[in-house]
PANU-221460 format. One line per 3 residues: for each residue x, z, y of N, C-alpha, C, CB. Coordinates in Angstrom, 3 decimals. Each point is the difference from the previous one (the first is absolute). Glycine has a CB too. Example, Ala and Ser with C-alpha at 12.3 -4.5 7.8 and 13.67 -1.06 7.14 Angstrom:
2
13.190:7.800:-5.690:-0.890:0.000:1.190:0.900:0.000:1.200:-1.892:1.246:-1.173 | 1.542:-1.966:2.223:0.820:0.060:1.190:-0.770:0.730:1.090:1.184:-2.145:-0.628
// end
This chain:
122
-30.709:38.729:34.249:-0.640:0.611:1.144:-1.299:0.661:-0.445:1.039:-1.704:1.553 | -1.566:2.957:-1.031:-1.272:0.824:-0.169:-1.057:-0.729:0.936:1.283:2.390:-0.491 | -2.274:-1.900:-0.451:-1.395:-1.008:0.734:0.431:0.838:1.537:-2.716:-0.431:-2.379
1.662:-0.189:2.752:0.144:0.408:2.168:-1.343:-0.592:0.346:2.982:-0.581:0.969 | -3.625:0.992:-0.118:-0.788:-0.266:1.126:0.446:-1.204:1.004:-0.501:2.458:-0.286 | -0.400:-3.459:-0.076:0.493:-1.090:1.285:-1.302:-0.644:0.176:2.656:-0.652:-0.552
-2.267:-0.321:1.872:-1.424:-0.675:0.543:0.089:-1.181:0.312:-0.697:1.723:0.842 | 0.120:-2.645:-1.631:-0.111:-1.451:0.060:-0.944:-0.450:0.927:0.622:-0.103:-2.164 | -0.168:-0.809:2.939:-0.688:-0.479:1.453:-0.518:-1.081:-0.400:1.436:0.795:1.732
-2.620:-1.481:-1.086:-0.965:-1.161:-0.069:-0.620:-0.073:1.389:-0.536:0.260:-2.556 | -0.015:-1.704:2.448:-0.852:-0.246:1.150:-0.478:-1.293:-0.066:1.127:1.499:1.328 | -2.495:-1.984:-1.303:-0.318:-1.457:0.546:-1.083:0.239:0.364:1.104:-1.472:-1.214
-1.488:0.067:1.725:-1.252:-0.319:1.053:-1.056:-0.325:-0.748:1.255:-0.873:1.792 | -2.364:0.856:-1.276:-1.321:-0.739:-0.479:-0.249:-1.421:1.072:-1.225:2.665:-0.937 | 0.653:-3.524:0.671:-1.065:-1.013:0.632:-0.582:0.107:0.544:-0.069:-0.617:-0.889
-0.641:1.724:0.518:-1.723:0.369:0.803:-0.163:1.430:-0.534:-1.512:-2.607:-0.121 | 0.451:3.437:1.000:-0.041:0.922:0.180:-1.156:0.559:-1.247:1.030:-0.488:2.631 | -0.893:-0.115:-4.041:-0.908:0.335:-1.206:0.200:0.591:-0.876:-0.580:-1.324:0.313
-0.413:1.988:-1.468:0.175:0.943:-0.654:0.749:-1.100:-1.387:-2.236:2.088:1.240 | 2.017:-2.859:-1.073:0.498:-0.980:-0.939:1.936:-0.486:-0.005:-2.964:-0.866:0.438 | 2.726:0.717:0.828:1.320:-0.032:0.556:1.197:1.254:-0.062:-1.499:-1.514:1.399
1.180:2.591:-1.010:0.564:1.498:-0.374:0.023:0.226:-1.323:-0.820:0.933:1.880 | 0.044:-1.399:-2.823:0.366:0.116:-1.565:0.732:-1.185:-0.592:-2.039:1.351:-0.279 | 2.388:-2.368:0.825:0.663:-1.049:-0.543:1.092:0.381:0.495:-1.488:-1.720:-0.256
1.899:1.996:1.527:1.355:0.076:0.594:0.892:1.651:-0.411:-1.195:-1.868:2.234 | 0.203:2.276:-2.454:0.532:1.662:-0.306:0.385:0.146:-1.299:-1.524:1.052:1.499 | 0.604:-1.871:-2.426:0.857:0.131:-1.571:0.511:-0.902:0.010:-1.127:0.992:-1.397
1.586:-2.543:1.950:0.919:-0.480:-0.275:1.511:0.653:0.071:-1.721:-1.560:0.507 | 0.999:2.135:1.041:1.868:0.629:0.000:0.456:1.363:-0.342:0.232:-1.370:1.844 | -1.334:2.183:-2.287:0.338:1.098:-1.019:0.573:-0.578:-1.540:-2.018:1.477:1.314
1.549:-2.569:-1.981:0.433:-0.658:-1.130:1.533:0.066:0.290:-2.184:-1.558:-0.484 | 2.310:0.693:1.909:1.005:-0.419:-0.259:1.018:0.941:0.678:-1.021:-2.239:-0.392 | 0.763:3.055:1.033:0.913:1.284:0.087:0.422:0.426:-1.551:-1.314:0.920:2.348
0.270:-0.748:-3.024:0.240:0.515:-1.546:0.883:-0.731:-0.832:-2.132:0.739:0.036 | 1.958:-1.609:0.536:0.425:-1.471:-1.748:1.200:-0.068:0.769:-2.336:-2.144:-1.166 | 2.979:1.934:2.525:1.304:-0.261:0.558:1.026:0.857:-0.669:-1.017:-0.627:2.155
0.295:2.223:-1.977:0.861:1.098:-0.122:-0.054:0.405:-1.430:-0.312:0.721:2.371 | -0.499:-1.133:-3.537:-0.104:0.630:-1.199:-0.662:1.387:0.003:1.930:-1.317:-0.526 | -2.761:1.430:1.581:-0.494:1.215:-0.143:-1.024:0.086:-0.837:0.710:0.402:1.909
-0.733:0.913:-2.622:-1.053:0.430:-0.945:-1.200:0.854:0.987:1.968:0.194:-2.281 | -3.339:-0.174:1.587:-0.426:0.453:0.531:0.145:2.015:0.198:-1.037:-2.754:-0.543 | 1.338:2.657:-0.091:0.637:1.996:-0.936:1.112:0.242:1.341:0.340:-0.344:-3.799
0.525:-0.728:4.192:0.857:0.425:1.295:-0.686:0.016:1.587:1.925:-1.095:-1.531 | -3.125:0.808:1.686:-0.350:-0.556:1.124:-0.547:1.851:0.395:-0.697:-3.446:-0.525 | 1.215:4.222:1.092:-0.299:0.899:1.025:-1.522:0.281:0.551:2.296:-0.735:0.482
-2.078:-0.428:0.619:-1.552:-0.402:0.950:0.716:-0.826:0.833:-1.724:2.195:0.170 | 0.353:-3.013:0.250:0.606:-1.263:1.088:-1.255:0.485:1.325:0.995:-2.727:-2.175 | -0.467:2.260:3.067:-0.675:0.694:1.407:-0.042:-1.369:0.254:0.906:2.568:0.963
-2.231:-3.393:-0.083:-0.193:-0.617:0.732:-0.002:-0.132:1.460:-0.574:0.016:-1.819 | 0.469:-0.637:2.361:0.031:-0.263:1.576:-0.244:-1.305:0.486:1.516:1.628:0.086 | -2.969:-1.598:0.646:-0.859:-1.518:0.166:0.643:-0.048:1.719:-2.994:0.133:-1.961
2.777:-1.640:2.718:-0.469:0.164:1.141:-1.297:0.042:0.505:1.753:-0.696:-0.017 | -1.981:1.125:1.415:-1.482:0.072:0.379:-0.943:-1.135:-0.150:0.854:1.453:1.465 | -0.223:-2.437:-1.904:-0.767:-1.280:-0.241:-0.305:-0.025:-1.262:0.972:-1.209:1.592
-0.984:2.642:-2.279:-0.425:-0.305:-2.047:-1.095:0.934:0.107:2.540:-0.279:-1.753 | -3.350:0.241:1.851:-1.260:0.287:-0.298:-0.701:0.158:-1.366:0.164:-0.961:1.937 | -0.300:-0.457:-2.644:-0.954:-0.174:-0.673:0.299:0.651:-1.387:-0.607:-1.991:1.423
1.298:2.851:-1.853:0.671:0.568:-1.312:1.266:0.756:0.234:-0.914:-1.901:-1.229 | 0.921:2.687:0.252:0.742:1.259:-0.125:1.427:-0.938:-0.796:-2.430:2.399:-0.297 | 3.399:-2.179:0.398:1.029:-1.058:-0.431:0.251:1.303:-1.806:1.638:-1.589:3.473
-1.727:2.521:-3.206:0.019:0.808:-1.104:-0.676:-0.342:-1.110:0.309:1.433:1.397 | -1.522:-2.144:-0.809:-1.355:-0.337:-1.337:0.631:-1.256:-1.072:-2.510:0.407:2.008 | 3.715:-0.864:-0.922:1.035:-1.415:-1.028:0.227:0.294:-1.293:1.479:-0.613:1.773
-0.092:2.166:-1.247:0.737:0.699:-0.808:-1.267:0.352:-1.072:2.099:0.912:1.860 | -2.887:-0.164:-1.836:-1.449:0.583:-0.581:-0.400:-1.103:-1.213:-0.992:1.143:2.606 | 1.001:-2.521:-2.322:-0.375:-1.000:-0.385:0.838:-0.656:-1.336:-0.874:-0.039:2.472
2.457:0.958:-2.118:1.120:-0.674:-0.664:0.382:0.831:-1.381:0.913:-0.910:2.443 | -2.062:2.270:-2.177:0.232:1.041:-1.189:0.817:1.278:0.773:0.228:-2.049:-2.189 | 0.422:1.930:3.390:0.415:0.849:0.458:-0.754:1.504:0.934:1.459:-2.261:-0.443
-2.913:2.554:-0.157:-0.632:0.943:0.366:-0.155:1.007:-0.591:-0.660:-1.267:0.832 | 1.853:1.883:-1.583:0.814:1.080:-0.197:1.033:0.052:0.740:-0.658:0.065:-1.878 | 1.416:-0.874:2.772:1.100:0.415:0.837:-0.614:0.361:1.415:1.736:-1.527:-1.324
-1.454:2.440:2.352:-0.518:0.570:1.017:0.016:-1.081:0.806:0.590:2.242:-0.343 | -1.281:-2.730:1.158:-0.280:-0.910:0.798:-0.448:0.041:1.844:-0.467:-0.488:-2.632 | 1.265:0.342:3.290:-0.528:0.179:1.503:-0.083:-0.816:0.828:0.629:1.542:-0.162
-1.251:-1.724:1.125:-0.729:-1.312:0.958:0.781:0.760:0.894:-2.726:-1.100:-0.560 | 3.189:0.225:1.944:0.003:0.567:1.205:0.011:-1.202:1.438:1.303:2.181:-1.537 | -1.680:-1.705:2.245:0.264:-0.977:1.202:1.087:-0.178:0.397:-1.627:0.420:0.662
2.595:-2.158:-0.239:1.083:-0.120:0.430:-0.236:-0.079:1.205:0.914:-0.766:-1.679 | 0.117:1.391:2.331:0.438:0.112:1.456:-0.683:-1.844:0.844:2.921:2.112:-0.899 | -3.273:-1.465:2.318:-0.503:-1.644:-0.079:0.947:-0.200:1.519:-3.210:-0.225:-1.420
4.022:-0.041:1.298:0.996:-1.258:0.921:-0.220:-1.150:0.497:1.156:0.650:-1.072 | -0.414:-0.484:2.076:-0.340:-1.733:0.421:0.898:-0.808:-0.326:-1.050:0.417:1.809 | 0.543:-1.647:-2.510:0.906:-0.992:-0.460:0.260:0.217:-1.431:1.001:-0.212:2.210
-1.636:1.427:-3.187:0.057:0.049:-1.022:-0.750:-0.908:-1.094:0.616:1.910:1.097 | 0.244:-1.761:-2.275:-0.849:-1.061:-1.108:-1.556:0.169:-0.238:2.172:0.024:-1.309 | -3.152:-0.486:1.587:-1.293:-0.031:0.070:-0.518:-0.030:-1.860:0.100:-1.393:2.917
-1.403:2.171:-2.715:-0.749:-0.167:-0.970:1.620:0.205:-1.826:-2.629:-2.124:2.330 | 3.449:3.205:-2.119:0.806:0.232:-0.488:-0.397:1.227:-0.850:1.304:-1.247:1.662 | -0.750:1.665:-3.045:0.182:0.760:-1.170:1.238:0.421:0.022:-1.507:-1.063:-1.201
1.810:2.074:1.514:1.106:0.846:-0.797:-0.167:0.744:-1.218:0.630:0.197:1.984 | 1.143:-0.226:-2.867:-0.295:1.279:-0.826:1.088:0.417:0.125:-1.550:-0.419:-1.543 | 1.709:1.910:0.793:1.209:0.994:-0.148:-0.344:0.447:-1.394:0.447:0.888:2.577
-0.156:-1.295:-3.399:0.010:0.585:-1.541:0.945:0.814:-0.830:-1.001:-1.767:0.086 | 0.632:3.264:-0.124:0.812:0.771:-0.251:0.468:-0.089:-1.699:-1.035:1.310:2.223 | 2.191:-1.482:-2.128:0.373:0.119:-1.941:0.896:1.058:-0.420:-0.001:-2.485:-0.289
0.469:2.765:-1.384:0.614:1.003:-0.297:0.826:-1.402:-0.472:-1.442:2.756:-0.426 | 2.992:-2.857:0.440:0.395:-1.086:-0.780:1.414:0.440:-0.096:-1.694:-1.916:0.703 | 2.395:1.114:-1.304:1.681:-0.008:-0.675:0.476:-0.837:0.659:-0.111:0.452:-2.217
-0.513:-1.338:3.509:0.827:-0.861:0.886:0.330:0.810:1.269:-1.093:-2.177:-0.896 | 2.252:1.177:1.443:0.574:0.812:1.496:-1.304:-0.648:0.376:3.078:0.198:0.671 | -2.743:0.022:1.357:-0.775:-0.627:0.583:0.127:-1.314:0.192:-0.260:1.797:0.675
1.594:-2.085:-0.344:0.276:-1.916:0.310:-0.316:-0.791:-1.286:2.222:0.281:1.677 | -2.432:0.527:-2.959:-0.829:-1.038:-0.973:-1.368:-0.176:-0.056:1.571:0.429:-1.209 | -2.526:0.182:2.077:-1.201:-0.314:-0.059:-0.222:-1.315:1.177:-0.601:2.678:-0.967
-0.232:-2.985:0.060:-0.230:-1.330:1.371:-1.326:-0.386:0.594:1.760:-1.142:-1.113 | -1.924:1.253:2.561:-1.151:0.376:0.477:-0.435:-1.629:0.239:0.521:2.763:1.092 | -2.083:-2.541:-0.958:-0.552:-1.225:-0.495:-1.059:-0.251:1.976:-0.166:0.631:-4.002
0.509:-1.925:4.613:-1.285:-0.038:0.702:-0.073:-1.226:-0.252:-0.110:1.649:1.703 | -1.365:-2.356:-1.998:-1.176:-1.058:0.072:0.006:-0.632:1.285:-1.442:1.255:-1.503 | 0.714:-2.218:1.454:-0.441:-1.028:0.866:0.261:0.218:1.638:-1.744:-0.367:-1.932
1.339:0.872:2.494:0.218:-0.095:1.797:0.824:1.524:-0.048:-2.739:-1.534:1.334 | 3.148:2.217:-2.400:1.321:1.182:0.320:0.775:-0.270:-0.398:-0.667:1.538:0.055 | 0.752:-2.734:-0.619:1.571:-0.304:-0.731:1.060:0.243:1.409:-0.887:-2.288:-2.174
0.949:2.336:3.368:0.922:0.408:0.880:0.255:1.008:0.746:-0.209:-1.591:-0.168 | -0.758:2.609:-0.482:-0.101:1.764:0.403:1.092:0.558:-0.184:-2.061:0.388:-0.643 | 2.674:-0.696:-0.698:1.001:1.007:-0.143:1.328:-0.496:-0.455:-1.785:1.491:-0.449
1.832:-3.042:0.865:1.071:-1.063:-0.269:1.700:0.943:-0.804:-1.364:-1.821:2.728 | 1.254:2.927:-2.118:1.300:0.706:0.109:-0.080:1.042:-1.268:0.274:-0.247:2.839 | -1.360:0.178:-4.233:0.082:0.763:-0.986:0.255:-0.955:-1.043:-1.359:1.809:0.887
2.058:-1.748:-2.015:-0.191:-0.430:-1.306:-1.048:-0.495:-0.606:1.281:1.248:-0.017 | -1.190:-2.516:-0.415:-1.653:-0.060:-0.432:0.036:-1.405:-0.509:-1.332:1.632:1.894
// end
């Protein structure tokens, strides 16, 4: 198969609403988006973020930044705010060039999202 464009999904929660907290929880599960899938850093595209209105205290991008990944394009954005949605929550969408289909990537969520997306590979 020819490399391709695909997008590996993530998501977990924080504890508390700290700058400490957004860098522990954001590179844990960028690591482990990486280390699950064998991704190199040379395949990683850009990964787009998406906080809820309850993340304040740090840019979830400054993680990635932290991990060596501030040569890959990086974007913050606000998640939609719902009612009844996962609180104080991190998303990602990480774009790659790779030699896998899609049903072999396996999307990764952490601590209070482990039941966001029950219905993907992972």
């Amino acid at each position: 198969m020819s490399p391709a464009v695909r997008a590996l999904r993530g998501a977990t929660t924080l504890d508390a609403d700290t700058e400490e907290q957004v860098h522990l929880r954001v590179k844990a599960l960028v690591v482990e988006m990486l280390e699950r899938n064998g991704v190199a850093k040379d395949e990683i595209i850009s990964i787009f973020f998406t906080a809820t209105e309850d993340v304040r205290s740090a840019f979830p991008a400054t993680a990635a930044r932290a991990l060596g990944l501030g040569d890959v394009p990086l974007l913050c954005a606000r998640e939609l705010d719902v009612h009844g949605g996962t609180p104080l929550c991190v998303r990602v969408m990480m774009h790659l060039t790779t030699d896998r289909a899609p049903q072999e990537l396996l999307h990764v969520y952490l601590e209070g999202a482990r039941g966001l997306r029950d219905d993907l590979p992972g």
